[in-house]
C-alpha positions as CSV (number, residue, x, y, z in Angstrom):
1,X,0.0,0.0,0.0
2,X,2.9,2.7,0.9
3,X,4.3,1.7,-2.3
4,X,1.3,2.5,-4.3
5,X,0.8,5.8,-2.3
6,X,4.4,6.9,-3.0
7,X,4.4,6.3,-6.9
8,X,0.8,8.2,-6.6
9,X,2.6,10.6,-4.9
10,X,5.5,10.8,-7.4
11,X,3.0,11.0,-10.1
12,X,1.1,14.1,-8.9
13,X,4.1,15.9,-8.6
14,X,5.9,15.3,-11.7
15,X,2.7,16.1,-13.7
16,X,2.2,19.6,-13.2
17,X,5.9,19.5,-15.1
18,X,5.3,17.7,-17.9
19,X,2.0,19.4,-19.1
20,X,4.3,22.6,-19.1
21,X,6.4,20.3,-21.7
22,X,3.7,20.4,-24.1
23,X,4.1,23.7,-25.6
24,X,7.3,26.3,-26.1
25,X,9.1,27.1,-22.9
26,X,8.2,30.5,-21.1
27,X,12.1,30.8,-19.5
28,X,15.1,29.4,-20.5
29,X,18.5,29.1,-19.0
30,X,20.8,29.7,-22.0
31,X,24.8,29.3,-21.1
32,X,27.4,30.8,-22.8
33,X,30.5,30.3,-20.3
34,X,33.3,31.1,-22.0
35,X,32.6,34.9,-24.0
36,X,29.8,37.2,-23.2
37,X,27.2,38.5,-25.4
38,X,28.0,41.7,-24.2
39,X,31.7,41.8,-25.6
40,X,32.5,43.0,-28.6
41,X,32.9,40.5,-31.9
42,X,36.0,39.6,-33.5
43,X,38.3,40.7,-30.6
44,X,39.3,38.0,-28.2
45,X,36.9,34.7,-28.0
46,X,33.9,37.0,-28.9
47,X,33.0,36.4,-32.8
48,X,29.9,34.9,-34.8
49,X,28.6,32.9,-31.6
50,X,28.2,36.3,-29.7
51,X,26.3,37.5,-32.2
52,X,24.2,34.1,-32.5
53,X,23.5,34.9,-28.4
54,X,22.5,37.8,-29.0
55,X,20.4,37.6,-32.2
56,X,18.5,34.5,-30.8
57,X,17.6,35.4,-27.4
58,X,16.3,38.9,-28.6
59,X,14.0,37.2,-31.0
60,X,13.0,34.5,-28.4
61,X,11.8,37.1,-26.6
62,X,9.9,38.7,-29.3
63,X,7.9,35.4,-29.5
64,X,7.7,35.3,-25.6
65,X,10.2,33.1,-24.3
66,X,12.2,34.6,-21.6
67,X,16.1,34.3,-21.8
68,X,18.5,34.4,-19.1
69,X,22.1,34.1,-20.5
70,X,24.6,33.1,-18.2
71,X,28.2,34.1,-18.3
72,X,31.5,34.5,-16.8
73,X,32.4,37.9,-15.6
74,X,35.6,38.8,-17.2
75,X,35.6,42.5,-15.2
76,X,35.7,43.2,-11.6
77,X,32.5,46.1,-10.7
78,X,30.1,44.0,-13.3
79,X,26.9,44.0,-12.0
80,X,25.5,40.6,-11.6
81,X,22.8,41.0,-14.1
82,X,22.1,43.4,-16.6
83,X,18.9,43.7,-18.5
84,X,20.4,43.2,-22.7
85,X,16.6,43.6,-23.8
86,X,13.1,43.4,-23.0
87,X,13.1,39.8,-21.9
88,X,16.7,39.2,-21.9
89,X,18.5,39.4,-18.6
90,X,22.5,38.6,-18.7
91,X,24.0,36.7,-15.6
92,X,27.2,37.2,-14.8
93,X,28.9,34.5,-12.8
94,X,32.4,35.0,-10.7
95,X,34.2,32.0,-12.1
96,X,38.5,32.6,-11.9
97,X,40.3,35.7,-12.3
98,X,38.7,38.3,-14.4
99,X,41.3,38.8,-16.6
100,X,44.1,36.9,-17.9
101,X,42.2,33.6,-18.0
102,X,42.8,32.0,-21.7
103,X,40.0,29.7,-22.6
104,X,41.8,26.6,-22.5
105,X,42.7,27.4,-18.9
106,X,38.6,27.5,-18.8
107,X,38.0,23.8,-17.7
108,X,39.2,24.1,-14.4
109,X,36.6,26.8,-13.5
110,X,33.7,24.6,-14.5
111,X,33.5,23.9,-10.7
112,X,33.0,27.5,-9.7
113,X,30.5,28.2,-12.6
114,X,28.5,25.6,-12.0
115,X,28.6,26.6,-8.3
116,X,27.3,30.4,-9.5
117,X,25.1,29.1,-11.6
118,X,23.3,27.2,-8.9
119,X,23.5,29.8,-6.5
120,X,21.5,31.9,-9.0
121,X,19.0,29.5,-9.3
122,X,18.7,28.5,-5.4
123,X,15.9,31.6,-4.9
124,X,13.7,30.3,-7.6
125,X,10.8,28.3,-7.0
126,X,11.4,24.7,-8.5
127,X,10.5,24.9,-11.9
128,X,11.6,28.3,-12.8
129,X,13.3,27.6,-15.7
130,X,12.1,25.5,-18.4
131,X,14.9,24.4,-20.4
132,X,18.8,24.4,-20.5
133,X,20.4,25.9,-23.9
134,X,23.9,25.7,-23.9
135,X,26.6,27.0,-26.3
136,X,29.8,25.3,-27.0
137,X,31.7,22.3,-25.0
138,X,32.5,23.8,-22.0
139,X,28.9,25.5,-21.2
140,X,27.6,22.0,-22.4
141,X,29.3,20.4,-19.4
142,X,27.8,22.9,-17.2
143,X,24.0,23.0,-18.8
144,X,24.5,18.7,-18.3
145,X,24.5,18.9,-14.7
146,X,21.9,21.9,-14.7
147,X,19.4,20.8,-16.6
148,X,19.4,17.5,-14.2
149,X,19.4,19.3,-11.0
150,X,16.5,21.2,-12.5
151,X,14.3,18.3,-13.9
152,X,14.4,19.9,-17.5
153,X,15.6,19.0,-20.8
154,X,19.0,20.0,-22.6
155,X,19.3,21.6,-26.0
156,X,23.2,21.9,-27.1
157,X,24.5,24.0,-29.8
158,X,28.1,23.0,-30.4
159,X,29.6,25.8,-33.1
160,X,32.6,24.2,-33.3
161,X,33.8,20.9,-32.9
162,X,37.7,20.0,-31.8
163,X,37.5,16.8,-34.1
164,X,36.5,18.7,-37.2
165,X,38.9,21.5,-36.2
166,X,41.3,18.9,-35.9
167,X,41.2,17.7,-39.2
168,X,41.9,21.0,-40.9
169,X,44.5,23.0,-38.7
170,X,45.8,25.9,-40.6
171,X,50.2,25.1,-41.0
172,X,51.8,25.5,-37.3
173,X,47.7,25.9,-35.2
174,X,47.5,24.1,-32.0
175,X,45.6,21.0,-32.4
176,X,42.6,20.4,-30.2
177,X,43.0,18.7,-26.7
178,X,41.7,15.4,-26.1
179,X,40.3,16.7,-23.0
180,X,37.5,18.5,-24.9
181,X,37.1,15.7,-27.8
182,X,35.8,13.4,-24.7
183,X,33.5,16.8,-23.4
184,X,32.1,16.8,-26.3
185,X,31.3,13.3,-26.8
186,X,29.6,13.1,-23.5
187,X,27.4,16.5,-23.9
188,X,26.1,14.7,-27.6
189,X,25.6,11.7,-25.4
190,X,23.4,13.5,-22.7
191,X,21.7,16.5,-24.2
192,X,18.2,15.9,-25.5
193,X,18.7,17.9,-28.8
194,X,21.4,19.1,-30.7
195,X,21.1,22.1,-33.0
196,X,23.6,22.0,-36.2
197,X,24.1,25.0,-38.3
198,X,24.0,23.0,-41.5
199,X,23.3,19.9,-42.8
200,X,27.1,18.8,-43.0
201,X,27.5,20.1,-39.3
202,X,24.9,17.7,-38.7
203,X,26.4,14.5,-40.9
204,X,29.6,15.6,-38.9
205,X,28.0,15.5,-35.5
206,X,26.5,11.5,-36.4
207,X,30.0,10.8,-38.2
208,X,32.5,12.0,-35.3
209,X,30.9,11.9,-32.3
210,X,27.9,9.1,-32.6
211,X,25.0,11.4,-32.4
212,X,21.5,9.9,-32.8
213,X,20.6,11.4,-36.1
214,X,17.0,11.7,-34.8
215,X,18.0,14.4,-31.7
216,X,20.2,16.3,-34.4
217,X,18.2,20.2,-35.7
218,X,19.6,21.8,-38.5
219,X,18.9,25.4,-38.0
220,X,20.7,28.2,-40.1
221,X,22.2,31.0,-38.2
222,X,20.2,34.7,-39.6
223,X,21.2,38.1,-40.1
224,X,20.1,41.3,-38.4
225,X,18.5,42.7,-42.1
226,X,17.8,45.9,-40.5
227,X,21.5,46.8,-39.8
228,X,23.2,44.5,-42.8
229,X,21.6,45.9,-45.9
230,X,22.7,47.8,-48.9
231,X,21.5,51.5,-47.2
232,X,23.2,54.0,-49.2
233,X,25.3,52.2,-51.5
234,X,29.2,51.5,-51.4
235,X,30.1,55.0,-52.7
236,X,28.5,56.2,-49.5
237,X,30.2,54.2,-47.2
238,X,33.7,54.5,-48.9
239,X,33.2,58.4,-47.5
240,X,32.5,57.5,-44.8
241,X,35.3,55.6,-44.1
242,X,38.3,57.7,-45.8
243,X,38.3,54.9,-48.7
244,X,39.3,55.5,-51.9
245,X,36.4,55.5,-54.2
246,X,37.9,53.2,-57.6
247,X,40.1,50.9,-55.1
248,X,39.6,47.7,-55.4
249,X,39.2,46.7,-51.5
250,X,39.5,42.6,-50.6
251,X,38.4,42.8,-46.9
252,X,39.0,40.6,-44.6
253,X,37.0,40.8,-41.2
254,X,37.2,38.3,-38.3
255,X,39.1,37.5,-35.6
256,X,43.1,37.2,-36.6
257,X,44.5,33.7,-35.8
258,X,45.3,31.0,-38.2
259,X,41.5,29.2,-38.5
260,X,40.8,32.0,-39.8
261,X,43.5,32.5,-42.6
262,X,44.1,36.0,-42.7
263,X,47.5,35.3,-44.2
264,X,46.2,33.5,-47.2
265,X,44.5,37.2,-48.2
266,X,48.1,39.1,-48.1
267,X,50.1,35.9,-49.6
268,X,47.1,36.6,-52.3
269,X,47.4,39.9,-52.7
270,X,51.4,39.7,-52.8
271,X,50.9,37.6,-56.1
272,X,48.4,39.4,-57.7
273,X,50.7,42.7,-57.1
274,X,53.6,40.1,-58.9
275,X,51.3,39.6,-61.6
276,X,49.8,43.2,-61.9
277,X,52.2,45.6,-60.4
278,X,49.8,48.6,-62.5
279,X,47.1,47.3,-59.4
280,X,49.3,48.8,-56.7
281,X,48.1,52.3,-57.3
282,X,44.6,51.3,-57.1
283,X,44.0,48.2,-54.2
284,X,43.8,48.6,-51.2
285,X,43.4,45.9,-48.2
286,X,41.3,46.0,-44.7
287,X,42.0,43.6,-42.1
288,X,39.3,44.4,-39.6
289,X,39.5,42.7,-36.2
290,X,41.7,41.5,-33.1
291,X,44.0,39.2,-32.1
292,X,42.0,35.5,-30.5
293,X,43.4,32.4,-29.9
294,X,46.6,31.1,-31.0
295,X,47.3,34.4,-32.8
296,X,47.8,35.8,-29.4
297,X,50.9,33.8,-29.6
298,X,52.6,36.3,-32.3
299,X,51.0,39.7,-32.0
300,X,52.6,41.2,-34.9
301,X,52.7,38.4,-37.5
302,X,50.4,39.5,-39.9
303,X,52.1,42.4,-40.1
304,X,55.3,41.0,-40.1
305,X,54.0,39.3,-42.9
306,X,52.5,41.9,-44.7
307,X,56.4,43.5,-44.8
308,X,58.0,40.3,-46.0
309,X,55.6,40.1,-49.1
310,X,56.0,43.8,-49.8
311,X,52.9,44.7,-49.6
312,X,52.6,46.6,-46.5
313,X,51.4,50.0,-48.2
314,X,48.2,48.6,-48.9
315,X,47.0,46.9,-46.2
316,X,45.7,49.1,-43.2
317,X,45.0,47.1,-39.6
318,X,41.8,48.1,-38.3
319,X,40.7,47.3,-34.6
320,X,37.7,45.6,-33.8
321,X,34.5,47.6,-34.7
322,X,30.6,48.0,-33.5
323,X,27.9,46.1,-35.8
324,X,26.7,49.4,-37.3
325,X,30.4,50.4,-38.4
326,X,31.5,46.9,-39.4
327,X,28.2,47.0,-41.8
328,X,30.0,50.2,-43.4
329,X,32.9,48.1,-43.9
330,X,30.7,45.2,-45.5
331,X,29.3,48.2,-47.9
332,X,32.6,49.3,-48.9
333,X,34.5,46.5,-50.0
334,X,34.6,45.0,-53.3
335,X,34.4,41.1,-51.6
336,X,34.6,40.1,-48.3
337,X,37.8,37.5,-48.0
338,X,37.1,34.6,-46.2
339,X,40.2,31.9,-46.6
340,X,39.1,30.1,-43.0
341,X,39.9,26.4,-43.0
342,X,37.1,25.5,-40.7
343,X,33.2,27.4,-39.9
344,X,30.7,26.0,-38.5
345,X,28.5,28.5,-40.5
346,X,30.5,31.9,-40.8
347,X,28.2,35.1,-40.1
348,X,30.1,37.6,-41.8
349,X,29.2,35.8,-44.7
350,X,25.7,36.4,-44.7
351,X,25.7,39.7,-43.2
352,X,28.5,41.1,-46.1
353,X,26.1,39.5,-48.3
354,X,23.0,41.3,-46.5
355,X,25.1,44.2,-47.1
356,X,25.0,44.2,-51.1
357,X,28.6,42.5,-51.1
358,X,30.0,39.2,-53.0
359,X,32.1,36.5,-51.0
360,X,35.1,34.9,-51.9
361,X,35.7,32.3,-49.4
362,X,36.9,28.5,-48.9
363,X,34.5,25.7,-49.7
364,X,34.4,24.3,-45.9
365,X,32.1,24.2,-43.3
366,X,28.9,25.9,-43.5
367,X,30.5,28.5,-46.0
368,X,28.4,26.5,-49.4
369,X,25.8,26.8,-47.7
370,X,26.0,30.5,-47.2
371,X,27.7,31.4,-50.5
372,X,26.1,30.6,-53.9
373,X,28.7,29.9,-56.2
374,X,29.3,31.8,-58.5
375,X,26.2,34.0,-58.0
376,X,27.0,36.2,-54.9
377,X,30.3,35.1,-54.4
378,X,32.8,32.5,-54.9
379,X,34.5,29.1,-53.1
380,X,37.9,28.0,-53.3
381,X,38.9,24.6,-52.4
382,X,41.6,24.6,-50.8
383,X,44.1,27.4,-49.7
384,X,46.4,28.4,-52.5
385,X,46.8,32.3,-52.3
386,X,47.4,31.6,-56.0
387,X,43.8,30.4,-56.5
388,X,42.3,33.6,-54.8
389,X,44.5,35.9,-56.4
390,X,43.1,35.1,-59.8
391,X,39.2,35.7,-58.4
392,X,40.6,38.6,-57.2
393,X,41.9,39.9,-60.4
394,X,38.8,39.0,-62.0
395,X,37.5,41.6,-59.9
396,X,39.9,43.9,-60.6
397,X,39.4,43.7,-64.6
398,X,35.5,43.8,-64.5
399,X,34.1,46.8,-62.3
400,X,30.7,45.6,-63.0
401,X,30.9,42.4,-60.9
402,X,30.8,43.8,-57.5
403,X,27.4,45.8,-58.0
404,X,26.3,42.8,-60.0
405,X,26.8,39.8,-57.5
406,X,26.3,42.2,-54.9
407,X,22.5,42.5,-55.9
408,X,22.3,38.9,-55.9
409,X,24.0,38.5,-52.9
410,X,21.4,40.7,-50.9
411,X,18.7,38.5,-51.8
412,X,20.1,35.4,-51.3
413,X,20.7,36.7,-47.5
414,X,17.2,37.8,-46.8
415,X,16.0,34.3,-46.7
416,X,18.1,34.1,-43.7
417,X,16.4,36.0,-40.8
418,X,16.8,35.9,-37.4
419,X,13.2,35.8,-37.2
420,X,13.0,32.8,-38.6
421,X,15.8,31.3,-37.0
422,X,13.5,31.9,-33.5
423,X,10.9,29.9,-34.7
424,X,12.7,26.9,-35.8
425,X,14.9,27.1,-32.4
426,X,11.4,27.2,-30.2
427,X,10.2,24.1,-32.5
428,X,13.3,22.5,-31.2
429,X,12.7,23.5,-27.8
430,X,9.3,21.6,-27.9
431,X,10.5,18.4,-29.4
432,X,13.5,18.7,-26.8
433,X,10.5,18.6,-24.3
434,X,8.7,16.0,-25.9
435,X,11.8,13.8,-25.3
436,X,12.8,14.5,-22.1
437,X,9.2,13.6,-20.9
438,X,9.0,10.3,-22.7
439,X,12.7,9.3,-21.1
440,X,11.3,10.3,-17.7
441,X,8.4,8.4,-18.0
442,X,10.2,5.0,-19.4
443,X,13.0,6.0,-16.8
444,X,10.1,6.0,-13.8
445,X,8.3,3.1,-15.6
């Protein structure tokens, strides 16, 4: 009899719960430990999945699903939250020194986030929040043992994946630790759904790591189409900028390490120069972003570099800029220069597109799927600066192809809103639910 009065028991209070499962969350606990959506992209860890952050959980909240995005504070004075938007509340958590802390010392201060995160949580009432998003390995390991304290399921988003990186360092990059190959095996293993940016992300996920194909999302990252768009035209925003107006401009804008294959732009550049010395008058070449991640390991090598190949008069190093400036930047140039040898999706892409500006990137990752060949940009396989020197002297001998895959290229990007991305993330959220409650109930019989 106590038996049957305790699983009664059990029932009545685990059902209130999962009727809330049936439909979209009203809060979630989304996790981005190791960069803040408050920093600023392409300095430091803070690139395309800040921007993701902050894109998404605006929207969420648009379609009323509360977002609370926890984060380590990286600055001593922060307060603890801050209110990003209507609906969106940033949490920041005292995990390890605020500054001087490189990400792969990150691991050991899973311990102390969790703890903050916890704390955070302890004045709720049970039930609080719905569901656990996390971004990246190491908030995965954290949102794990959340989203089981709290009873509620786990949706992962993994941006990156050390196995893929692995498999296409850029000449003298630091591979990947085991350590986070194994994190990342165990976060597919546990979470209830996994959002991939792309189809291949997703074949990648089942391939390398053994995810159930079923619990894999594919999702594509949007664009903010009211700040990327074509505005007043690239004339405008050359102006603006102190550009001249009949340079060809290859710009490169990211974060500067050797993923990202800044170098492959100026070893470009260098031969196309060797090849057309009657271009050096008229090119010139932005790199627009900071140091991140093994780059920090030679401050000055792109520019180093840039001396070596002799062509140090036209490139110009910009720091890191706001959204509303870098979308000048996307305006001005004559293609955006992407020569990365691994992205999970690459932003930029879409927003230079958004901007009215063609692509000339390598074929990896997500990048296909954001570039249409040959109709707003181009892909390169491989990384022969040879190979992008000759798109880019295409370029330079036909004037009319900028405007011309630039108008295609602003099309192409408005079928990727933010807007939608919300809706297809909150359709994941519910079949995330769906699961959980079906493993609870076989789990509980």
């Amino acid at each position: 009899m106590s038996q049957y009065v305790s699983r009664l028991q059990r029932r009545s209070q685990a059902a209130p719960h999962r009727l809330r499962l049936h439909r979209r969350p009203r809060r979630v606990a989304m996790l981005s430990v190791h960069t803040s959506p408050l920093h600023q992209p392409g300095t430091g860890d803070a690139g395309g999945m800040n921007v993701y952050i902050v894109e998404l959980a605006q929207r969420l909240a648009a379609i009323n699903i509360e977002v609370e995005i926890f984060t380590r504070a990286t600055t001593g004075g922060l307060p603890a939250t801050v209110e990003m938007a209507p609906g969106v509340l940033v949490r920041h958590i005292d995990a390890g020194p605020y500054e001087g802390l490189n990400k792969e010392d990150l691991p050991a201060q899973l311990c102390a986030f969790t703890h903050g995160v916890m704390q955070a949580w302890a004045g709720h009432r049970p039930g609080y929040y719905d569901l656990v998003h996390s971004h990246y390995w190491l908030s995965g390991h954290v949102g794990w043992l959340a989203a089981q304290r709290w009873g509620t399921p786990l949706v992962h988003a993994m941006h990156t994946m050390a196995k893929v990186k692995n498999a296409n360092l850029a000449d003298g990059d630091t591979p990947e630790p085991a350590a986070r190959v194994i994190g990342e095996t165990q976060i597919v293993a546990a979470a209830d759904r996994l959002i991939a940016n792309t189809a291949e992300e997703r074949e990648e996920l089942v391939h390398h790591y053994a995810a159930d194909p079923a619990k894999v999302a594919v999702v594509h990252p949007g664009v903010n189409l009211d700040r990327f768009r074509p505005a007043d035209g690239r004339a405008a925003a050359r102006a603006r900028l102190g550009l001249p107006q009949d340079a060809l401009i290859p710009l490169f804008a990211g974060r500067i390490q050797p993923l990202k294959a800044p170098d492959v732009l100026l070893r470009a550049v260098a031969v196309l120069l060797d090849q057309r010395p009657d271009l050096r008058s008229r090119i010139l070449v932005p790199v627009v972003g900071g140091l991140s991640g093994s780059g920090l390991a030679k401050p000055e090598g792109l520019q180093k570099l840039a001396s070596r190949l002799g062509i140090a008069d036209v490139v110009r190093f910009q720091p890191p800029v706001g959204q509303e400036q870098l979308a000048d930047w996307f305006r001005a140039a004559s293609v955006l220069v992407m020569p990365s040898y691994s992205e999970s999706f690459g932003l930029v892409a879409i927003e230079a597109q958004a901007a009215g500006t063609p692509v000339l990137a390598a074929a990896v990752g997500g990048l296909p799927v954001a570039v249409a060949d040959g109709r707003t940009g181009f892909l390169v396989r491989g990384h022969d600066p040879a190979a992008y020197a000759r798109v880019l002297r295409d370029f330079a001998d036909e004037p009319a192809l900028t405007p011309r895959m630039g108008e295609a290229a602003a099309r192409h990007a408005r079928s990727f809103g933010w807007d939608t991305a919300a809706a297809a993330t909150a359709d994941v959220y519910v079949a995330a639910a769906q699961s959980y409650r079906r493993h609870v109930r076989s789990h509980h019989g």
